[in-house]
KELUM-499615 format. One record per residue (C-alpha): residue in three letters; x negated, y, z. Coordinates in Angstrom, 1 decimal, decimal comma. Example, Ala and Ser with C-alpha at 12.3 -4.5 7.8 and 13.67 -1.06 7.14 Angstrom:
# KELUM-499615
Ala -12,3 -4,5 7,8
Ser -13,7 -1,1 7,1
***
This chain:
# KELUM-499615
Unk -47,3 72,1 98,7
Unk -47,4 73,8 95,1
Unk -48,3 71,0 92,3
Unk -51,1 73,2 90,9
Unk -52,8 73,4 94,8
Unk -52,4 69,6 95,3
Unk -53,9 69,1 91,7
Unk -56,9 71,2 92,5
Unk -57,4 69,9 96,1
Unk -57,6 66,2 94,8
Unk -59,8 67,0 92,2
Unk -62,2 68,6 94,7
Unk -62,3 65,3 96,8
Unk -65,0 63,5 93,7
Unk -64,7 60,0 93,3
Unk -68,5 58,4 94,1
Unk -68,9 58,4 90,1
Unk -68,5 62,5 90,5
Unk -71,0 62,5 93,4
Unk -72,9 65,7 91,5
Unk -69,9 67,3 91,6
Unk -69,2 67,1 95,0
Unk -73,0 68,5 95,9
Unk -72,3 71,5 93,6
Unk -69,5 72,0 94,9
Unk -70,6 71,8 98,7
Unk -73,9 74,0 97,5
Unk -71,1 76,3 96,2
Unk -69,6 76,6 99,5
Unk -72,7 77,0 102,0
Unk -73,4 79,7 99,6
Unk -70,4 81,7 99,7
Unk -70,7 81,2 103,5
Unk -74,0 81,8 103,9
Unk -73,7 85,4 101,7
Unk -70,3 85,9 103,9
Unk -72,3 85,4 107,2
Unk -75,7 87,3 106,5
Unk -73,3 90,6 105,8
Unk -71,5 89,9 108,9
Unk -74,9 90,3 110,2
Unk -76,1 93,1 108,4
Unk -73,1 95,0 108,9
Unk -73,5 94,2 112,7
Unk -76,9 95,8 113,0
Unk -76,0 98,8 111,0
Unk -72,8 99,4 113,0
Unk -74,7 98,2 116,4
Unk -77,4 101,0 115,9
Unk -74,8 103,7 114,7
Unk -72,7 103,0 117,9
Unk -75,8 102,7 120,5
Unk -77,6 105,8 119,4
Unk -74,6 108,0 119,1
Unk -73,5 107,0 122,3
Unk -76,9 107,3 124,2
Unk -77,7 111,0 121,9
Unk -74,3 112,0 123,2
Unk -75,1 110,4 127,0
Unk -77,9 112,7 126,8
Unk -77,1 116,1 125,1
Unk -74,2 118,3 124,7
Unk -71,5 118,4 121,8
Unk -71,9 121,7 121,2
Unk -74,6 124,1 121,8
Unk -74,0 128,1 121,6
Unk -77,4 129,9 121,2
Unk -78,1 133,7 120,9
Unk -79,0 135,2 117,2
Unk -82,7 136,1 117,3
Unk -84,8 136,1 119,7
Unk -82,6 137,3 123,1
Unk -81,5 134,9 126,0
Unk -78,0 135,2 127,0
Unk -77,7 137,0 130,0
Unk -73,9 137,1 130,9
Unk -74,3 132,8 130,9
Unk -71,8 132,4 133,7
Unk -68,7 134,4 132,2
Unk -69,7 133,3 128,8
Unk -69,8 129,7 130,4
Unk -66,0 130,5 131,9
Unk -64,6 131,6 128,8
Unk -66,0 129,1 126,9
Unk -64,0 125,9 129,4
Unk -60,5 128,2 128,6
Unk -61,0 127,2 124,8
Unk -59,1 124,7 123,2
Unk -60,7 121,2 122,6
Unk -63,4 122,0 125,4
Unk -63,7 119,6 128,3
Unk -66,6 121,8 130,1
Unk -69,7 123,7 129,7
Unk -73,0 124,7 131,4
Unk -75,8 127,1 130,7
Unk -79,4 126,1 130,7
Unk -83,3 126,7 129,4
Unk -85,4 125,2 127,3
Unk -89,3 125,3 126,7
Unk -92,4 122,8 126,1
Unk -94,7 122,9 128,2
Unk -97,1 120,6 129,6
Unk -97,1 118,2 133,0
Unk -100,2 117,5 134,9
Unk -99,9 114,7 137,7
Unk -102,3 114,1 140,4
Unk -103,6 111,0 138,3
Unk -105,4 113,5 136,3
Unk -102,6 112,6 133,4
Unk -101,1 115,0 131,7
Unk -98,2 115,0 128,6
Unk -96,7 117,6 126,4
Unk -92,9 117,4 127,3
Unk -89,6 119,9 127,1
Unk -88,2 121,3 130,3
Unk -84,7 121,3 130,8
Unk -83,3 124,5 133,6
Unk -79,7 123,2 134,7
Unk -77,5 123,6 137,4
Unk -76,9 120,3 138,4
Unk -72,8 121,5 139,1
Unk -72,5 121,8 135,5
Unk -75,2 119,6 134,1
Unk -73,4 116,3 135,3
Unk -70,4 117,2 133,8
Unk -71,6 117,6 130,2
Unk -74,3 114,7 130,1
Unk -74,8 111,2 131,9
Unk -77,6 112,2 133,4
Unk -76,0 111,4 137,3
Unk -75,6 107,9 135,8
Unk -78,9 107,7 134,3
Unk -80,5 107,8 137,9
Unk -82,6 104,6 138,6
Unk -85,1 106,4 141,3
Unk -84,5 108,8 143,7
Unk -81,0 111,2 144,3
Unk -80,4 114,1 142,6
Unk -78,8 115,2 146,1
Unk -82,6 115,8 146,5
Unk -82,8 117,8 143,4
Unk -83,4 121,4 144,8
Unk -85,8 125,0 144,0
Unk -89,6 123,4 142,4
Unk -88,2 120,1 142,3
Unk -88,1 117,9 139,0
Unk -86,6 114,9 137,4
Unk -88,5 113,0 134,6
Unk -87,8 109,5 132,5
Unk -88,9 106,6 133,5
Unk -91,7 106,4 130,6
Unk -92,5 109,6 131,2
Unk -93,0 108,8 135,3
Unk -95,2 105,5 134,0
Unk -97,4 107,6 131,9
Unk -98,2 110,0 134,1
Unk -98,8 107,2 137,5
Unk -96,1 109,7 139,4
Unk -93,1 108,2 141,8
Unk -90,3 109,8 143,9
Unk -91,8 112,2 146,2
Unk -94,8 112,9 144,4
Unk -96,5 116,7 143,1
Unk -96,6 117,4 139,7
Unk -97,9 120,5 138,0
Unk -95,8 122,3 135,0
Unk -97,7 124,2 133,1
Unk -96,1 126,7 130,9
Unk -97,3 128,5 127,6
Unk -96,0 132,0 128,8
Unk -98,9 133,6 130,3
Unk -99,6 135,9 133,1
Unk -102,2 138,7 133,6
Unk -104,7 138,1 136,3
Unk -108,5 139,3 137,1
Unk -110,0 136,2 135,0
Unk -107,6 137,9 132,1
Unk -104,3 136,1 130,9
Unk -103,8 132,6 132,1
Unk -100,7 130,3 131,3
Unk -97,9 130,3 133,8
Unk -98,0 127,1 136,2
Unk -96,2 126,0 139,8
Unk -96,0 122,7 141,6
Unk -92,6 120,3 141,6
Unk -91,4 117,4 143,7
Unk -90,3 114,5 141,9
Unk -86,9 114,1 142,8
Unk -85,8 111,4 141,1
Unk -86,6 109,5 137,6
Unk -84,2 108,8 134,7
Unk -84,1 106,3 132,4
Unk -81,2 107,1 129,2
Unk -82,7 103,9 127,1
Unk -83,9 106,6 124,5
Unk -87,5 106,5 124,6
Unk -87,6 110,1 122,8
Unk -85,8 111,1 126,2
Unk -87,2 109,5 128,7
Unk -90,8 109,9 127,5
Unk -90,4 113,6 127,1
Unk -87,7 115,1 128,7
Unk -88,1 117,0 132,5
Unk -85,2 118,7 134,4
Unk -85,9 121,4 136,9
Unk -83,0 123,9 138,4
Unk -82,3 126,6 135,8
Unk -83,8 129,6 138,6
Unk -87,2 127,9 138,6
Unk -87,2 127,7 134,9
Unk -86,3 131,2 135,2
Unk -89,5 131,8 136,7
Unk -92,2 129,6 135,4
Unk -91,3 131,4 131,9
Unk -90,4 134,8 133,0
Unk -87,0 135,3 131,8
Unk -85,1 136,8 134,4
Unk -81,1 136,0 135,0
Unk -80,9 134,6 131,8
Unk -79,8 131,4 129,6
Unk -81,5 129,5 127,0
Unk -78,1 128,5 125,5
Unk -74,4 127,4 126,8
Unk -73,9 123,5 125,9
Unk -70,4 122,1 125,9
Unk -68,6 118,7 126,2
Unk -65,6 118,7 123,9
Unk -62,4 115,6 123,5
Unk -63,5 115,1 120,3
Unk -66,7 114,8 119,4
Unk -66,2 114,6 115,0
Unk -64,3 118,2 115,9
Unk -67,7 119,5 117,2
Unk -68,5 121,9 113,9
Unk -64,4 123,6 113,9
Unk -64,3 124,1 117,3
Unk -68,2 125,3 117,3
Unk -66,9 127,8 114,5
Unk -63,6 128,8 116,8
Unk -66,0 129,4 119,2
Unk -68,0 132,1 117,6
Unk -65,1 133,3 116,0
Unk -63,4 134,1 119,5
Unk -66,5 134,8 121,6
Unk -68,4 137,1 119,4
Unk -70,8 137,9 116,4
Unk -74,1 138,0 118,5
Unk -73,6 134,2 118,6
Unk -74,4 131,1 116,5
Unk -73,9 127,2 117,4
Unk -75,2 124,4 116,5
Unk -73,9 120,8 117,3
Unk -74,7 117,0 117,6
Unk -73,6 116,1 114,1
Unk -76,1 118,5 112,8
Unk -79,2 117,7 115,2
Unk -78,6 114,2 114,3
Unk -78,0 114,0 110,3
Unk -81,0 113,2 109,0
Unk -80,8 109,7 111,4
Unk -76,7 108,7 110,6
Unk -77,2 109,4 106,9
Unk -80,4 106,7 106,9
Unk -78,0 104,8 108,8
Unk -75,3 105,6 106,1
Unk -77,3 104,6 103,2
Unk -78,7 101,8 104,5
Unk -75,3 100,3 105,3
Unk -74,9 100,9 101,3
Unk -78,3 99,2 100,0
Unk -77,8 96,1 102,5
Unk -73,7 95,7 101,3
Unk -75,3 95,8 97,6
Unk -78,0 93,6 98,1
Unk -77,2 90,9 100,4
Unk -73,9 91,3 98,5
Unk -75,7 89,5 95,3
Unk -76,1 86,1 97,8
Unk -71,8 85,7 97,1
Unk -72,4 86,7 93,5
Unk -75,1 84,1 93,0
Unk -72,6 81,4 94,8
Unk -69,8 82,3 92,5
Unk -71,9 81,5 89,7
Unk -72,2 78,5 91,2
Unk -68,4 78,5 91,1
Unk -68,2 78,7 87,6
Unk -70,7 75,7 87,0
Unk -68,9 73,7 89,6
Unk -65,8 74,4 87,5
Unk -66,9 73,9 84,5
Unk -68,6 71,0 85,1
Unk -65,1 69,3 86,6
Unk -63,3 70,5 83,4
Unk -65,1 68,6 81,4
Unk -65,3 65,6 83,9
Unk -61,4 65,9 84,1
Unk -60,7 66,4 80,1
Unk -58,8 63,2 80,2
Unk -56,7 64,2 83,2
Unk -55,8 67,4 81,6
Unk -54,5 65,9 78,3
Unk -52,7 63,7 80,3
Unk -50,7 66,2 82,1
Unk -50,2 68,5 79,4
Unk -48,5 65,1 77,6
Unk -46,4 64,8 80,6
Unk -44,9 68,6 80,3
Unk -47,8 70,7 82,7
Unk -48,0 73,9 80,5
Unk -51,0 75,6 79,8
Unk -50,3 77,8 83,0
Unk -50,1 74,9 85,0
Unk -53,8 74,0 84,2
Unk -54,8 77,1 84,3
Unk -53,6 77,6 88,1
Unk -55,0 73,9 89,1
Unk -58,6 75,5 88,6
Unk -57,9 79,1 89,6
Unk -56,6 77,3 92,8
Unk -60,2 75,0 93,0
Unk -62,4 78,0 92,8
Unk -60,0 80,3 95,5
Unk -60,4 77,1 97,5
Unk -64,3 76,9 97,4
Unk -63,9 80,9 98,3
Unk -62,0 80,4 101,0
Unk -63,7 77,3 103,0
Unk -67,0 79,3 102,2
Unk -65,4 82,6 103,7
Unk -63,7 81,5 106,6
Unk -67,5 79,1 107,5
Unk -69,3 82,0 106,9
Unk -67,4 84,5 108,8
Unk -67,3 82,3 112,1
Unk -71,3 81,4 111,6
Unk -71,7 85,6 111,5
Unk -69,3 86,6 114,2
Unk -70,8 83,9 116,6
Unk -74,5 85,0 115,7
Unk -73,5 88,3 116,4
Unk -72,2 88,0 119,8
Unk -74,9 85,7 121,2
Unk -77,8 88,0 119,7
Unk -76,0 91,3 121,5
Unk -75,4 89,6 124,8
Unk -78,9 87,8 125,0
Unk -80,7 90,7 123,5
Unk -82,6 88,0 120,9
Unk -84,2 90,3 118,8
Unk -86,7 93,0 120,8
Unk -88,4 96,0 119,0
Unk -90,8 98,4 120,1
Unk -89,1 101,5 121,9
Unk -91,6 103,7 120,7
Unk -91,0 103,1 117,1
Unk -87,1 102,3 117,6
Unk -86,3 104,4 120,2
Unk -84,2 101,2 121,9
Unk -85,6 97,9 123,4
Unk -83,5 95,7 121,2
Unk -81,7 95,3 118,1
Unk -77,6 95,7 119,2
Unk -75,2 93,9 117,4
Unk -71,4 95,3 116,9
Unk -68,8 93,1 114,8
Unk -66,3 95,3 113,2
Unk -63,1 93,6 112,2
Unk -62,9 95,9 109,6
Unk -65,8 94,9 107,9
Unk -65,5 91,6 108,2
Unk -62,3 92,1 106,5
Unk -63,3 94,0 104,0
Unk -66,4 91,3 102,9
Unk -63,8 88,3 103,0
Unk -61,3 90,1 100,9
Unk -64,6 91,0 98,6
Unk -66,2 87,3 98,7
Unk -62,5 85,9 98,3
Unk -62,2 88,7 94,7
Unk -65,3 87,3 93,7
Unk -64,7 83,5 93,8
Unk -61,3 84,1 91,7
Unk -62,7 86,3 88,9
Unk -65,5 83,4 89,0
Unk -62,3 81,0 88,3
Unk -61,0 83,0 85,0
Unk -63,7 81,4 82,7
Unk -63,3 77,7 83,8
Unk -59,8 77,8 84,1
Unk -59,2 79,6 80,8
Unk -61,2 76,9 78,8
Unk -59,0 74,5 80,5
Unk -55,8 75,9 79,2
Unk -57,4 75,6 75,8
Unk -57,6 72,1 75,7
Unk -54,9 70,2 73,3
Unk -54,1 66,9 74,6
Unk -54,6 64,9 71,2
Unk -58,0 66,3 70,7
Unk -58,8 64,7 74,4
Unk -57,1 61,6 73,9
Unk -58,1 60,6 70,5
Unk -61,1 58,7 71,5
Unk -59,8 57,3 74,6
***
């Protein structure tokens, strides 16, 4: 062991006369631990709600999404579709519809919800959707019949088997005069993605009787597509207009998403900054712990330099003290957060209301890299909190200290 390091580790184990010393410098420690362990945490969250809703979003919607320019459906879906699987980066693709409209149950319920036209071939290979099955079989899912989310089904009092009406805002001339499109489906089965935007308002029906409660014809709302990498979504959107024609225009997740990973982003930002100021609050009590021992250890100092430490020496002895406190603190504080992590995610600890959070509970991811990066911080911290003390403890000239002694 380095003389400076065994210095400094003696001088941290006080004497019962430096009793105060000791507290401060335990204080010192739980704080650097307890500043280490709450960014754990907050790290956690941030990265634990990044990671669940990009990975339910992308469970429930496509990558990419090619839409016509204007008004127009597409109506060559099925070669389009083709061509589009040939590209490069493209893992498949499926055509379908979109529109709100509004279900009616035989409860007398009735909720504003968008309708979905697949075909089920297609759709299961560019969502989760199969996997999100909890009631019924989509074996069952056939002409007029529907799917719905679970909160959805609870809302309107309807189960597997049951007749709901769709009601659609595309009307239709009769002898009472123009009257909104409707038709009766069978509940085929219920979903439930854990996105309670999804699976309170979110139907699927097969794409030809979405093709008929709206009128369209042989036509497609927009191709969606499953691609190997998903942060490639807006090149190989772009390659795909580029190749497939002009009288197209994409969209993808990254875009219908922004507005909810840069709150995520930022947030990330203000909660490193802020909680970050608990580690800068126990270096300062670093510095008093160090300053503090300098003067308690004046006599000790003098008495080294006389014996031939240089000013060097004396100066590493407290730079090694403070890295020291740092450490302990770092190393406590980054178990304490890792552990509080795990057990909160497994056990689901913290609950939050799905209609305001769009998940049931708060989810918890530990990043190595994060916890890396705030130990290497809270570590940087505790030395520049050494340069101070140790510098006024290089200063010291040994007769000055032992004059009086």
């Amino acid at each position: 062991m380095k003389f400076e390091l065994f210095v400094a580790i003696r001088y941290l184990k006080a004497k019962r006369k430096q009793a105060v010393i000791s507290l401060i410098t335990f204080i010192s420690i739980i704080g650097v631990a307890a500043g280490v362990a709450a960014l754990v945490i907050a790290l956690a969250i941030n990265a634990g709600f990044r990671e669940d809703l990009q990975n339910k979003l992308l469970g429930a919607q496509a990558h990419v999404h090619l839409l016509p320019k204007g008004r127009e459906c597409i109506s060559n879906y099925l070669n389009l579709t083709k061509q589009t699987e040939e590209m490069g980066g493209v893992v498949s693709a499926g055509p379908s519809v979109y529109q709100r409209v509004l279900v009616h149950s035989q409860t007398g319920a009735s909720e504003g919800v968008v309708l979905k036209g697949i075909i089920p071939e297609f759709e299961t290979r560019i969502s989760s959707l199969s996997s999100y099955i909890v009631k019924g079989d989509l074996r069952n899912f056939k002409d007029y019949s529907i799917v719905l989310g679970e909160n959805l089904a609870n809302t309107l009092g309807a189960f597997v088997g049951d007749r709901v009406s769709v009601i659609s805002a595309v009307t239709t001339l009769s002898p009472f005069g123009a009257l909104p499109r409707s038709h009766g489906f069978e509940v085929a089965a219920i979903f439930k993605s854990g996105l309670y935007d999804y699976d309170s308002s979110w139907v699927y029906v097969p794409i030809e009787s979405a093709q008929r409660l709206f009128g369209l014809g042989d036509v497609a709302s927009t191709i969606e597509i499953r691609i190997k990498n998903i942060y490639q979504a807006p090149a190989i959107g772009q390659n795909l207009i580029t190749k497939l024609g002009g009288d197209l225009t994409f969209t993808d997740w990254i875009m219908l998403n922004r507005s909810i990973f840069q709150a995520l982003k930022l947030e990330k930002l203000v909660m490193f900054i802020t909680i970050g100021l608990i580690v800068i609050v126990a270096a300062l009590n670093i510095v008093a712990t160090l300053i503090m021992m300098v003067l308690e250890k004046s006599r000790d100092i003098a008495v080294l330099m006389a014996m031939g430490a240089t000013r060097r020496n004396i100066r590493k002895i407290f730079i090694y003290q403070g890295l020291v406190i740092g450490v302990i603190g770092t190393f406590l504080g980054l178990i304490v957060g890792n552990v509080a992590c795990i057990i909160a995610d497994r056990y689901h600890l913290i609950s939050l209301a799905e209609d305001v959070y769009t998940i049931a509970y708060v989810p918890f991811r530990v990043s190595l890299l994060d916890s890396a990066i705030v130990a290497a911080l809270a570590i940087l911290i505790s030395f520049l909190a050494t340069l101070y003390p140790s510098a006024a403890a290089a200063r010291f000239e040994p007769v000055e200290a032992l004059r009086y002694e």
